[in-house]
ROMI-736946 format. One record per residue (C-alpha): y, z, x; residue in one letter; residue number from 1; chain. Coordinates in steps of 0.1 Angstrom, whole numbers, plus 5000, padded with zeros to 4 digits. Each point is the difference from the previous one (the first is absolute). Example, Ala and Ser with C-alpha at 12.3 -4.5 7.8 and 13.67 -1.06 7.14 Angstrom:
<sites>
+------+------+------+------+-----+------+
!   py !   pz !   px ! code ! pos ! unit !
+------+------+------+------+-----+------+
! 4955 ! 5078 ! 5123 !    A !   1 !    A !
! 5034 ! 4993 ! 5014 !    S !   2 !    A !
+------+------+------+------+-----+------+
</sites>
This chain:
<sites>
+------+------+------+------+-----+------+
!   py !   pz !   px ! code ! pos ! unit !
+------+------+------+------+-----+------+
! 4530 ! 7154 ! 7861 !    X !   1 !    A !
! 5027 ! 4982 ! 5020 !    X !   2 !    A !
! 5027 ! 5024 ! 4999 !    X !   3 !    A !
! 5024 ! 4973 ! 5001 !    X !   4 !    A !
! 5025 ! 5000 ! 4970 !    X !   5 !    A !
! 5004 ! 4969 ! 4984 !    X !   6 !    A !
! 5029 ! 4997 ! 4968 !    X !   7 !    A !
! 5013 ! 4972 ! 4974 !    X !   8 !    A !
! 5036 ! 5003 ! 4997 !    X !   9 !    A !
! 5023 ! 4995 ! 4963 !    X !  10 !    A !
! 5028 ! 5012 ! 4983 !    X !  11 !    A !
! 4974 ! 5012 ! 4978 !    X !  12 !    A !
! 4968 ! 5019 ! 4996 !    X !  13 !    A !
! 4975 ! 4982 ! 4978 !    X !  14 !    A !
! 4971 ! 4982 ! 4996 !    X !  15 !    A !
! 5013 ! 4970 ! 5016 !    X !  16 !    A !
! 5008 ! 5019 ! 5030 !    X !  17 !    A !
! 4967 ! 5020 ! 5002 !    X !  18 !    A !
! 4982 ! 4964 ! 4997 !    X !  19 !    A !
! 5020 ! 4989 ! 5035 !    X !  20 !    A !
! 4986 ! 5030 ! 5015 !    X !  21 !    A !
! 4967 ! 4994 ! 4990 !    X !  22 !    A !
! 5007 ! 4959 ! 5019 !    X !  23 !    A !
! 5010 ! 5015 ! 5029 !    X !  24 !    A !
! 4974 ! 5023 ! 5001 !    X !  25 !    A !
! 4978 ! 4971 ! 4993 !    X !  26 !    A !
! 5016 ! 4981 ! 5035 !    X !  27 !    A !
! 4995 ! 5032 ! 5017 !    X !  28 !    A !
! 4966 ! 5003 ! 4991 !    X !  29 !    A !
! 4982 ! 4970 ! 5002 !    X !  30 !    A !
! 4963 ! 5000 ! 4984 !    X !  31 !    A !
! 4989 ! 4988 ! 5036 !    X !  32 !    A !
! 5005 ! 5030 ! 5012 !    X !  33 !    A !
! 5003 ! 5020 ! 4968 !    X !  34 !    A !
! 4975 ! 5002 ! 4972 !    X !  35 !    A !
! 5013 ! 5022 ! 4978 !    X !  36 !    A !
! 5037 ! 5017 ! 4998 !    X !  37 !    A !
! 5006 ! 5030 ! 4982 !    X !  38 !    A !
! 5039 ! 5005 ! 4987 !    X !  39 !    A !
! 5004 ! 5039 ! 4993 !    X !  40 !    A !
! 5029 ! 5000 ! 4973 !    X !  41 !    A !
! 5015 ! 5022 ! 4976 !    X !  42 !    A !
! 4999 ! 5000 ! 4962 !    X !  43 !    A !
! 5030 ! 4980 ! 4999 !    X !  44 !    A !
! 4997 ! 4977 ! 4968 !    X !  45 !    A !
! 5008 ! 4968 ! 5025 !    X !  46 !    A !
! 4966 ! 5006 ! 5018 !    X !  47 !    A !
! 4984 ! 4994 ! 4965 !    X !  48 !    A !
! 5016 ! 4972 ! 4988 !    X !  49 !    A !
! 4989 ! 4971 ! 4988 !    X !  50 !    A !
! 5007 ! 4974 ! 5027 !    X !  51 !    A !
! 4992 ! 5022 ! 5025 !    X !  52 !    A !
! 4966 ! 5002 ! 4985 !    X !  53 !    A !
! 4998 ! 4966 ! 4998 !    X !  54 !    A !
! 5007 ! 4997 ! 5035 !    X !  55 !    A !
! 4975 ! 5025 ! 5012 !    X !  56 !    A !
! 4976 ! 4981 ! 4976 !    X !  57 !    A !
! 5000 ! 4967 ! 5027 !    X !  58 !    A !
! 5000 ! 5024 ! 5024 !    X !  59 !    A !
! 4969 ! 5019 ! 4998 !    X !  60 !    A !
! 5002 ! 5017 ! 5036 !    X !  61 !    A !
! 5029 ! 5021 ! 4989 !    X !  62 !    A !
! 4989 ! 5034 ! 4986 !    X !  63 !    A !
! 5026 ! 5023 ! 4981 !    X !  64 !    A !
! 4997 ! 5035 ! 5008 !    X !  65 !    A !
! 5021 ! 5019 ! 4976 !    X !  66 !    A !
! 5010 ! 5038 ! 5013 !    X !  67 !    A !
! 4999 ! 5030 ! 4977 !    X !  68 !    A !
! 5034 ! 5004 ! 4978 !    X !  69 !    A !
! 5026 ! 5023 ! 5012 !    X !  70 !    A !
! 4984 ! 4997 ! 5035 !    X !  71 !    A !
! 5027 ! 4984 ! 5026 !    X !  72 !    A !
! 4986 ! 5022 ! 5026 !    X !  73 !    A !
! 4968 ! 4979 ! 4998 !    X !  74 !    A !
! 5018 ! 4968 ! 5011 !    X !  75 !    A !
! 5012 ! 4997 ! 5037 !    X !  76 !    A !
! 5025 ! 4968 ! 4989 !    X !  77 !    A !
! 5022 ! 5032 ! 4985 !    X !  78 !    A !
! 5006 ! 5012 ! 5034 !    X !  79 !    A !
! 5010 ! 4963 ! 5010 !    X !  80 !    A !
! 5022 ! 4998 ! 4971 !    X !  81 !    A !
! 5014 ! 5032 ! 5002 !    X !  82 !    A !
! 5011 ! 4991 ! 5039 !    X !  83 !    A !
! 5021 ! 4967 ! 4979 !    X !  84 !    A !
! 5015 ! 5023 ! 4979 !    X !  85 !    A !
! 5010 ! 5027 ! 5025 !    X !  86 !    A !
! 5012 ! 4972 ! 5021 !    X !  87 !    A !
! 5015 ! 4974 ! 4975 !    X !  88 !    A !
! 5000 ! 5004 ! 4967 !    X !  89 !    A !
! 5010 ! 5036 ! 4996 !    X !  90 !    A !
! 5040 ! 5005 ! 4999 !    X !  91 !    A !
! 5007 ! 4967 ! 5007 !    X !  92 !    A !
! 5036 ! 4983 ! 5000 !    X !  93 !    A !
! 4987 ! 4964 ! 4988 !    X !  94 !    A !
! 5015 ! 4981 ! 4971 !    X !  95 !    A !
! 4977 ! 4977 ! 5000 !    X !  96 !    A !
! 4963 ! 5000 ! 4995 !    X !  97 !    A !
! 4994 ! 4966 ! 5025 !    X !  98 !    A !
! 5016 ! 5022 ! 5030 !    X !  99 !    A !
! 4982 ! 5029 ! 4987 !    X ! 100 !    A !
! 4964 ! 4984 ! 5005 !    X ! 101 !    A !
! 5013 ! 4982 ! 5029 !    X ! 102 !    A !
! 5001 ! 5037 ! 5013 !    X ! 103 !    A !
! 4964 ! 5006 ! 4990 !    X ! 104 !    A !
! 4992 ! 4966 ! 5015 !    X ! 105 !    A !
! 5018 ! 5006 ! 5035 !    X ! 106 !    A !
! 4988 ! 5039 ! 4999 !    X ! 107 !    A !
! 4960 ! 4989 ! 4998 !    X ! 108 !    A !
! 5002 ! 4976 ! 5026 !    X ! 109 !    A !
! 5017 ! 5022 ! 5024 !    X ! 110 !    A !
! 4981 ! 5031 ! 4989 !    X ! 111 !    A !
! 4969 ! 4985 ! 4990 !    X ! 112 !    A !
! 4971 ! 4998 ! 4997 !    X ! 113 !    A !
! 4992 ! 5037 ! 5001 !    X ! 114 !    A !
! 4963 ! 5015 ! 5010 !    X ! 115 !    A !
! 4999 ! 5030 ! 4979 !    X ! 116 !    A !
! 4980 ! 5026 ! 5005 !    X ! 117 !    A !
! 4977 ! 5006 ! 4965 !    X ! 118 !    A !
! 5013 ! 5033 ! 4980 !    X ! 119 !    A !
! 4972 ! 5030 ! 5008 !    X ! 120 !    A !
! 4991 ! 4992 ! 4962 !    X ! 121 !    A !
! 4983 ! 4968 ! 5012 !    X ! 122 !    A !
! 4975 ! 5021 ! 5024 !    X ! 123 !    A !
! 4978 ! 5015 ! 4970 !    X ! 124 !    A !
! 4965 ! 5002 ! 4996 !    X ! 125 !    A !
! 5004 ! 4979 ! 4964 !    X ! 126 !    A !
! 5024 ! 4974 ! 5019 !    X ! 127 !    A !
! 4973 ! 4992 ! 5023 !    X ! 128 !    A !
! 4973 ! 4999 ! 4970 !    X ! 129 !    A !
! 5020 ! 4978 ! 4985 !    X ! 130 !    A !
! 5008 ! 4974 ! 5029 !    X ! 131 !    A !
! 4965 ! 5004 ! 5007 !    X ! 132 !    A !
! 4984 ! 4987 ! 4969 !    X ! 133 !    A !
! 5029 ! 4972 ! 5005 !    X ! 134 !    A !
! 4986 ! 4990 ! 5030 !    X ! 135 !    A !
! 4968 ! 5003 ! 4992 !    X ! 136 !    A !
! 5002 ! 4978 ! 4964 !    X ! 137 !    A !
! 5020 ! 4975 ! 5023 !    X ! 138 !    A !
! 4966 ! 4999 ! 5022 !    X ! 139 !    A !
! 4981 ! 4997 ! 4971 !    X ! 140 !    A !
! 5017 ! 4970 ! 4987 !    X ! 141 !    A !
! 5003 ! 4983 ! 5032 !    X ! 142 !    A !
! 4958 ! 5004 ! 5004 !    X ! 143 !    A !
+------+------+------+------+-----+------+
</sites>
């Protein structure tokens, strides 16, 4: 884990978008240096769409890690996205979407990227079980 906060901007939040932030990841990450990158989303029905399997399908490195339903404390990106909205998006005079995510734009580059500290939630004995047989199936494979 990086810590650092990468992010696709658009005026709207769908597959398209979610496939740009799986490209930049893909620049951020190259398979050089990175074997195998594991995306932690949500159950957000644009994380399961059809392109976007199609696009993790030539790109076998990437791993989606789904999080429990109902569970946004599980997901440190909340805390990131809950700084935009306290910040930016919350109560906010803009008529126009464009100077709206300009906002967001100007706002993560200024701000960003963040190096959260992982909720107390993270720091269970089953959380490490589970990264653990990760890691270990990773060495596995790679033997």
């Amino acid at each position: 884990m990086t810590g650092k906060l990468l992010y696709a901007v658009g005026e709207r939040k769908n597959r398209w978008l979610f496939i740009e932030l799986l490209k930049a990841l893909d620049r951020a990450c190259p398979a050089q240096k990175f074997a195998r990158v594991y995306v932690v989303v949500d159950n957000y029905r644009i994380h399961t769409a059809k392109a976007v399997q199609e696009w993790l399908g030539h790109h076998p490195r990437f791993e989606v890690v789904f999080l429990p339903s109902y569970c946004p404390r599980a997901n440190p990106i909340e805390r990131a996205f809950g700084d935009v909205h306290d910040k930016c998006t919350r109560n906010h005079k803009r008529t126009r979407i464009a100077e709206l995510v300009a906002d967001v734009v100007w706002h993560l580059k200024r701000n960003g990227p963040w190096r959260y500290k992982l909720s107390e939630i993270y720091y269970t004995s089953e959380v490490d079980a589970a990264l653990e047989k990760l890691v270990g199936a990773e060495n596995l494979k790679a033997a």
